[in-house]
Jmol script that loads the backbone (N, CA, C; Angstrom):
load data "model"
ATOM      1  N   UNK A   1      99.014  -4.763 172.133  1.00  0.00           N
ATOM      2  CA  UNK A   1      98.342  -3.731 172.894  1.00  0.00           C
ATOM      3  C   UNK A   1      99.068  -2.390 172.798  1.00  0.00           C
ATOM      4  N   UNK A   2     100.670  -2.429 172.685  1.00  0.00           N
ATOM      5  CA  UNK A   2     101.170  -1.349 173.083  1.00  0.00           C
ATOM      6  C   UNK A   2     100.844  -0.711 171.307  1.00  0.00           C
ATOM      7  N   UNK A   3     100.369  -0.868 170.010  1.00  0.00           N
ATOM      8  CA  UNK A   3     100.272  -0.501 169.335  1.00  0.00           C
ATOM      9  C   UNK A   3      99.124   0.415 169.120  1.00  0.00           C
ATOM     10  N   UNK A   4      97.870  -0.371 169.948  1.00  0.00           N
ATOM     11  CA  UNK A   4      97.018  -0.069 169.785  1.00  0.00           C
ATOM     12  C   UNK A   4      96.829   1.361 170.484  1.00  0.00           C
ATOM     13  N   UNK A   5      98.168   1.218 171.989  1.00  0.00           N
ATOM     14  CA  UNK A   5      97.770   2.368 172.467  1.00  0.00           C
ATOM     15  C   UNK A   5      98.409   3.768 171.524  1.00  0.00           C
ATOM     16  N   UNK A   6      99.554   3.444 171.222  1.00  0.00           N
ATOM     17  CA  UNK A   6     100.120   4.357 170.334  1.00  0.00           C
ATOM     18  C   UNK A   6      99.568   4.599 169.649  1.00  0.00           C
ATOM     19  N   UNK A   7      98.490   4.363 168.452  1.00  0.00           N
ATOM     20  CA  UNK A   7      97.576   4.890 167.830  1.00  0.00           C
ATOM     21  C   UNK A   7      96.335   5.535 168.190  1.00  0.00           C
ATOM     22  N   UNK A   8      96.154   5.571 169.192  1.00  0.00           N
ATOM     23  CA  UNK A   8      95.364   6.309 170.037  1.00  0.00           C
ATOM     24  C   UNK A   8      95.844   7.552 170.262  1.00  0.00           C
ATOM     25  N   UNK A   9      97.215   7.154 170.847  1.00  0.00           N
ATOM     26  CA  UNK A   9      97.584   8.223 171.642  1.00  0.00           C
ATOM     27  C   UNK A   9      97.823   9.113 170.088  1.00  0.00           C
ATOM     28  N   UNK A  10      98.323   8.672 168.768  1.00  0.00           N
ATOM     29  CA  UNK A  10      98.447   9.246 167.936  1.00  0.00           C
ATOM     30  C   UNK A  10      97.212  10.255 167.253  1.00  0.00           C
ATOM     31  N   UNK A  11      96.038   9.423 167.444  1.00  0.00           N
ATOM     32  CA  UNK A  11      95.086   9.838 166.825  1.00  0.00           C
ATOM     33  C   UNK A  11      94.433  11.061 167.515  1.00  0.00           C
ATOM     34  N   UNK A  12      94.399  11.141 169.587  1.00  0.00           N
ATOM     35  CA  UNK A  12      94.501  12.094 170.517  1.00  0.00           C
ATOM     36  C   UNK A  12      95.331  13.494 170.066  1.00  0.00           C
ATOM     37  N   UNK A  13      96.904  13.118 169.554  1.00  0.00           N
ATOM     38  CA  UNK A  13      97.766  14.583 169.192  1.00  0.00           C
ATOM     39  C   UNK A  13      96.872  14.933 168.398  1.00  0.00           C
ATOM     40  N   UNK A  14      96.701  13.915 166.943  1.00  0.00           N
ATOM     41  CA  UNK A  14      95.991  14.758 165.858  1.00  0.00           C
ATOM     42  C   UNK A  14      94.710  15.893 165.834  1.00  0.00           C
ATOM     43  N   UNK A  15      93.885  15.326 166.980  1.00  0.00           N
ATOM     44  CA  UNK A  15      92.676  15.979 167.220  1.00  0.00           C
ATOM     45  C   UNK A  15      92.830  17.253 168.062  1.00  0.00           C
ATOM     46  N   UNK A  16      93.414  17.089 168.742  1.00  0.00           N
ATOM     47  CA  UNK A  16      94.217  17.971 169.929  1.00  0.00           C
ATOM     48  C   UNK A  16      94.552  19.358 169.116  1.00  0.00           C
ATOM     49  N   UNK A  17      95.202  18.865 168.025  1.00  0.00           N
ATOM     50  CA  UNK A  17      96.175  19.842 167.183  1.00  0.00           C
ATOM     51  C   UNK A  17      95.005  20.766 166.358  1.00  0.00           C
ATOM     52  N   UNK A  18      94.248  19.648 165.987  1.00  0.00           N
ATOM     53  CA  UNK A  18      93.342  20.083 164.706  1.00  0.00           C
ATOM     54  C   UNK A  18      92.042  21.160 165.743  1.00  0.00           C
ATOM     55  N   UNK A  19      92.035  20.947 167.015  1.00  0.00           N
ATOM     56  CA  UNK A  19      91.287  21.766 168.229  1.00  0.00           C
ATOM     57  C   UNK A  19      92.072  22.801 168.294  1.00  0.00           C
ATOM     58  N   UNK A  20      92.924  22.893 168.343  1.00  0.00           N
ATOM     59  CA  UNK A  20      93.601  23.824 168.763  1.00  0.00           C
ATOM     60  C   UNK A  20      93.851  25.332 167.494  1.00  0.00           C
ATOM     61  N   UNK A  21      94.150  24.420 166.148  1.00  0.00           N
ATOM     62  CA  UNK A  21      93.966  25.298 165.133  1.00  0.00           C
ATOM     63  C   UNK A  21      92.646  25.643 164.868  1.00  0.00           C
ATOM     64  N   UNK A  22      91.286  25.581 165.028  1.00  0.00           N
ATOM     65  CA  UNK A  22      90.363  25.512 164.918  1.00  0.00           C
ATOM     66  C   UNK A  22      90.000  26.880 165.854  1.00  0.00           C
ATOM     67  N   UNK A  23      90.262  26.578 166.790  1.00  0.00           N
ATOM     68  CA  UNK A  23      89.940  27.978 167.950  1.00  0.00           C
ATOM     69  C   UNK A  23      91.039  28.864 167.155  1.00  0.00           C
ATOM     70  N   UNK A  24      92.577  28.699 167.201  1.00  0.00           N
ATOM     71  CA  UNK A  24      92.917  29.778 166.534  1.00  0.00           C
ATOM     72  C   UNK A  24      92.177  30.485 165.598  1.00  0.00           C
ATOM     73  N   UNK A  25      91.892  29.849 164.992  1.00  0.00           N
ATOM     74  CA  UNK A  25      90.833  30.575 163.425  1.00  0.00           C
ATOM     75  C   UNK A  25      90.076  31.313 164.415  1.00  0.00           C
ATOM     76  N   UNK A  26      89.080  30.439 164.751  1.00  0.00           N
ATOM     77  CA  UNK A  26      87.639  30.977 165.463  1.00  0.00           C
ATOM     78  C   UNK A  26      88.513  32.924 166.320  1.00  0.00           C
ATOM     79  N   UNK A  27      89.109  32.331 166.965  1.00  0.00           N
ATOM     80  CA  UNK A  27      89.754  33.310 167.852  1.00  0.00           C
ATOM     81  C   UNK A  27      89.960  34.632 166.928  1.00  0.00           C
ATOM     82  N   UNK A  28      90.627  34.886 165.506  1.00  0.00           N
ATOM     83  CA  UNK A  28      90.876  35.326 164.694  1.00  0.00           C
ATOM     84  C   UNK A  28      89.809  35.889 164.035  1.00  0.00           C
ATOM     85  N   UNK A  29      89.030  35.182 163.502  1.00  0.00           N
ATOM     86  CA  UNK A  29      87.549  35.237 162.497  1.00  0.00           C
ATOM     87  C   UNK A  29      86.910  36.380 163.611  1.00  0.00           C
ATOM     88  N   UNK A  30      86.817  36.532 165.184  1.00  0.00           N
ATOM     89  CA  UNK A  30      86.198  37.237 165.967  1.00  0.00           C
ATOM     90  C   UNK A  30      86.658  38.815 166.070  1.00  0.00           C
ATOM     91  N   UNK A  31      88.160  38.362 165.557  1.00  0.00           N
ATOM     92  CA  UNK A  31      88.829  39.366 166.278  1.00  0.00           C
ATOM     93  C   UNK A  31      88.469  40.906 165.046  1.00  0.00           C
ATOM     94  N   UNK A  32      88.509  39.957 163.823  1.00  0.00           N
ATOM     95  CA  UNK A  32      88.547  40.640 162.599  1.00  0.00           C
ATOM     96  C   UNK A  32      87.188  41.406 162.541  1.00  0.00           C
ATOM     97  N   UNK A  33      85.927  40.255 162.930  1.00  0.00           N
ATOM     98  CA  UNK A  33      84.409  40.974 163.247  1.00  0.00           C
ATOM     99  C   UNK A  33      84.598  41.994 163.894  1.00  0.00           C
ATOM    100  N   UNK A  34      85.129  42.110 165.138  1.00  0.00           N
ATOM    101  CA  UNK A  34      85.082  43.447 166.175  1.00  0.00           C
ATOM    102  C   UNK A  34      85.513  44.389 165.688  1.00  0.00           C
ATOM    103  N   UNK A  35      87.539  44.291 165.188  1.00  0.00           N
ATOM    104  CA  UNK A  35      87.661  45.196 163.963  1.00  0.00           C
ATOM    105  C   UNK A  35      87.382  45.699 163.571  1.00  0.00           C
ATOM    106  N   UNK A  36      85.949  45.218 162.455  1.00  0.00           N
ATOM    107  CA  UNK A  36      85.313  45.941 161.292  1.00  0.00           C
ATOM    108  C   UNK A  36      84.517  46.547 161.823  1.00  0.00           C
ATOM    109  N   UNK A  37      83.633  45.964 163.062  1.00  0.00           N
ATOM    110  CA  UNK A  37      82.331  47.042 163.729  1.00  0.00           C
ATOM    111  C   UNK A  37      82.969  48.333 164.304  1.00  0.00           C
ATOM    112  N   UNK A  38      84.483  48.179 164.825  1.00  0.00           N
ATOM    113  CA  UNK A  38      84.870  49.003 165.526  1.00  0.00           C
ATOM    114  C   UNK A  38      85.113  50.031 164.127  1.00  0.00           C
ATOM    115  N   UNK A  39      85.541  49.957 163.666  1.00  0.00           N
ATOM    116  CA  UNK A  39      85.977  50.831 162.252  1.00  0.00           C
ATOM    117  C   UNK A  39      84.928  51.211 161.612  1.00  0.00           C
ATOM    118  N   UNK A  40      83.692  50.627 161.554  1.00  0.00           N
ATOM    119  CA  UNK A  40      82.299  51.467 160.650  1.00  0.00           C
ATOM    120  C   UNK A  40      81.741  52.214 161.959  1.00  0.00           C
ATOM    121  N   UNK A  41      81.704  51.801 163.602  1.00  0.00           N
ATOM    122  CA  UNK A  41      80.984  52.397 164.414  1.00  0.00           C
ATOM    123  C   UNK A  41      82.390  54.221 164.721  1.00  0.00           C
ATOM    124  N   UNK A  42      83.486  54.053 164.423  1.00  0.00           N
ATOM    125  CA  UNK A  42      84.090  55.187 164.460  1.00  0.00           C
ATOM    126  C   UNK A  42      83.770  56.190 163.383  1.00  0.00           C
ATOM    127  N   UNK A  43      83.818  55.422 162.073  1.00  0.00           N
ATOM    128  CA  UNK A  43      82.967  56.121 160.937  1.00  0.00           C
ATOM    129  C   UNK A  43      82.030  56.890 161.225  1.00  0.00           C
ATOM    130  N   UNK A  44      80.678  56.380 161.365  1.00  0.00           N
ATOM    131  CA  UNK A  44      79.543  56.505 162.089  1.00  0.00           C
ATOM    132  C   UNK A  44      79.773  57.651 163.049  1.00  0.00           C
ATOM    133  N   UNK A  45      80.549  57.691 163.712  1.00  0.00           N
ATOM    134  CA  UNK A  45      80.114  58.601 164.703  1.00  0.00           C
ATOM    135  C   UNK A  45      81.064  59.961 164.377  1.00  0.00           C
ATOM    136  N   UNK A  46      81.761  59.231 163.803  1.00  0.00           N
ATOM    137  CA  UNK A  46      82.718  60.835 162.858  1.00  0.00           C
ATOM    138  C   UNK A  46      81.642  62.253 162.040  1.00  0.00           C
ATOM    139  N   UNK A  47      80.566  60.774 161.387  1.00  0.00           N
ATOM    140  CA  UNK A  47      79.650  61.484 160.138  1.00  0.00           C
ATOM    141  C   UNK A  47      78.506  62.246 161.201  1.00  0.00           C
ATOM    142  N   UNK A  48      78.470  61.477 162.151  1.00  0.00           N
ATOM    143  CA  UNK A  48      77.579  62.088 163.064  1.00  0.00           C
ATOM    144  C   UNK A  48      77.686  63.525 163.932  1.00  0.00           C
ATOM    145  N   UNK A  49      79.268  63.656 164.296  1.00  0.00           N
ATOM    146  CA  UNK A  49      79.795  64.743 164.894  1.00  0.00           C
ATOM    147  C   UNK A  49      79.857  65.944 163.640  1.00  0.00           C
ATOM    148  N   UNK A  50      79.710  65.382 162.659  1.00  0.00           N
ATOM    149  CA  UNK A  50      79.982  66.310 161.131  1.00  0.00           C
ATOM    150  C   UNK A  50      79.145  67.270 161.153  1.00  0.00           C
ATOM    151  N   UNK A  51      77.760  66.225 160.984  1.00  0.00           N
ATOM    152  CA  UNK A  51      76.636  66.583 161.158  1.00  0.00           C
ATOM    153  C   UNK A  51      76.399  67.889 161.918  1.00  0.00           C
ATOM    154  N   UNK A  52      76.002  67.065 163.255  1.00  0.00           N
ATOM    155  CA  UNK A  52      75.905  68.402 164.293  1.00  0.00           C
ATOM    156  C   UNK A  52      76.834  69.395 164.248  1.00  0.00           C
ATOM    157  N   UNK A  53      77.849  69.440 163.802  1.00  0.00           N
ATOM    158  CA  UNK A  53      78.821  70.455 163.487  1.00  0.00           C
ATOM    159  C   UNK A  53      78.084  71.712 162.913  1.00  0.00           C
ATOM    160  N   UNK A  54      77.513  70.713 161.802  1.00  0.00           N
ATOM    161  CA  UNK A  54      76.392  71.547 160.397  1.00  0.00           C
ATOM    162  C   UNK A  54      74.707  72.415 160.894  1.00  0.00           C
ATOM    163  N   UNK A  55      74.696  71.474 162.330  1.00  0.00           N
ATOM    164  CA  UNK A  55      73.019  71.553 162.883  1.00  0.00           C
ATOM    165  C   UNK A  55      73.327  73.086 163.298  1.00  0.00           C
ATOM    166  N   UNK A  56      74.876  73.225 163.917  1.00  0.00           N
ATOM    167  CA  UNK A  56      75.091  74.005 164.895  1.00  0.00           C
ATOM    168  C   UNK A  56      75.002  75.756 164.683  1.00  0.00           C
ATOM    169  N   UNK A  57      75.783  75.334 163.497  1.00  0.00           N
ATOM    170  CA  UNK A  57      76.041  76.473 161.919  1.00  0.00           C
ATOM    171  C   UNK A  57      74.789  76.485 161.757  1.00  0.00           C
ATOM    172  N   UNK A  58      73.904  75.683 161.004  1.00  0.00           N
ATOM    173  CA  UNK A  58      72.753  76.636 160.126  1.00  0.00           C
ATOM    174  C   UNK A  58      71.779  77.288 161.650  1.00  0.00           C
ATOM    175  N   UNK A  59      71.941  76.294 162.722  1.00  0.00           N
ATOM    176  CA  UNK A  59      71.007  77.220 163.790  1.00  0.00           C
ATOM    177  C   UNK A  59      71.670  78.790 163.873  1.00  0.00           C
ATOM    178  N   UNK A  60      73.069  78.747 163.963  1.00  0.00           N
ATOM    179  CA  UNK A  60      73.543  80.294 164.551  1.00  0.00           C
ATOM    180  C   UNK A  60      72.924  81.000 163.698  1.00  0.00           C
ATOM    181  N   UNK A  61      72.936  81.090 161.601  1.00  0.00           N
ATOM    182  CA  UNK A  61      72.726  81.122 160.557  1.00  0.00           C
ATOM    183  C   UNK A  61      71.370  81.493 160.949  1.00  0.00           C
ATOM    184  N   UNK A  62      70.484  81.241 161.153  1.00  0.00           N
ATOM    185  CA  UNK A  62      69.145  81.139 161.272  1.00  0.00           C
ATOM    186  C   UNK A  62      68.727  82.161 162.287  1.00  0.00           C
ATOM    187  N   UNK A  63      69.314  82.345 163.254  1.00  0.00           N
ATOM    188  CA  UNK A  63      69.040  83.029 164.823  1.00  0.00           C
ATOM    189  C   UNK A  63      69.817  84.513 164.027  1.00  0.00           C
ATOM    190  N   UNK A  64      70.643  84.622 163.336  1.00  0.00           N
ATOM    191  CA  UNK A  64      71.256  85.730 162.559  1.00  0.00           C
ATOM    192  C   UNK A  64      70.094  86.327 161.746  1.00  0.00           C
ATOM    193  N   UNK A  65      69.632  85.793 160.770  1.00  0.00           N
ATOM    194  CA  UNK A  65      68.364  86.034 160.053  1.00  0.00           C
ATOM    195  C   UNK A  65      66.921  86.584 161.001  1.00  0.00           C
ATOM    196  N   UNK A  66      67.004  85.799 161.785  1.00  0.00           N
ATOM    197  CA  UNK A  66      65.773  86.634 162.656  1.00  0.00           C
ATOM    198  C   UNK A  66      66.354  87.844 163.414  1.00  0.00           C
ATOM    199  N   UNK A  67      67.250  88.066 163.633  1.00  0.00           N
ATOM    200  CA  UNK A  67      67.407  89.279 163.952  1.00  0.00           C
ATOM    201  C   UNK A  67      67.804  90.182 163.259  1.00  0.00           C
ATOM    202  N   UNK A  68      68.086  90.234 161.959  1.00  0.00           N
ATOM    203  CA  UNK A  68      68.171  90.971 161.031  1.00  0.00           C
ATOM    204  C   UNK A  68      68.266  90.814 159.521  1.00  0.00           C
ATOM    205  N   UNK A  69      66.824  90.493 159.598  1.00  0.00           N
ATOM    206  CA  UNK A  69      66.401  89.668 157.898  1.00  0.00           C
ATOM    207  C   UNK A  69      66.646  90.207 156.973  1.00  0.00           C
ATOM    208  N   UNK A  70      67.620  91.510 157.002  1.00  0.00           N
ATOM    209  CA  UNK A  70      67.978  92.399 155.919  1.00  0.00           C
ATOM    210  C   UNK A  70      69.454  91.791 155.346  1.00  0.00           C
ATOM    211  N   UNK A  71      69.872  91.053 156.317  1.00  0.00           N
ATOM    212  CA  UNK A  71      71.168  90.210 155.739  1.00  0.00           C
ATOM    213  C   UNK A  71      71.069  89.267 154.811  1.00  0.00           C
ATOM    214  N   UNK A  72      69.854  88.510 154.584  1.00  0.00           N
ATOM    215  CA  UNK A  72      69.770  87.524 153.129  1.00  0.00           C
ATOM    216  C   UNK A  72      70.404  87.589 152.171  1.00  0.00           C
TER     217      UNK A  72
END
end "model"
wireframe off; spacefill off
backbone 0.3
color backbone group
């Protein structure tokens, strides 16, 4: 009996262990997803502030021209 329990109890660490590395990954694999969204959504909003940077300029650009279309 006492063998049988020891192999139990052996076969319990193994699974235990192999649970435990398993979430590590998982835990990891998530961390790396967020990461990458976080790093294309900073992108993203960099190209976006660029942008309007550009909206901001050709409006002044534009409001210049109507008031004195001799500047072209």
């Amino acid at each position: 009996m006492e063998d049988t329990d020891r192999r139990v109890e052996e076969q319990r660490a193994r699974i235990k262990a192999e649970y435990r590395e398993l979430l590590k990954n998982s835990v990891a694999f998530e961390k790396r997803i967020r990461n990458r969204w976080r790093e294309k959504n900073r992108l993203k909003n960099a190209r976006i502030s660029e942008l309007e940077a550009r909206v901001k300029e050709l409006e002044r650009e534009l409001e210049v021209l109507k008031r004195d279309p001799t500047r072209q």
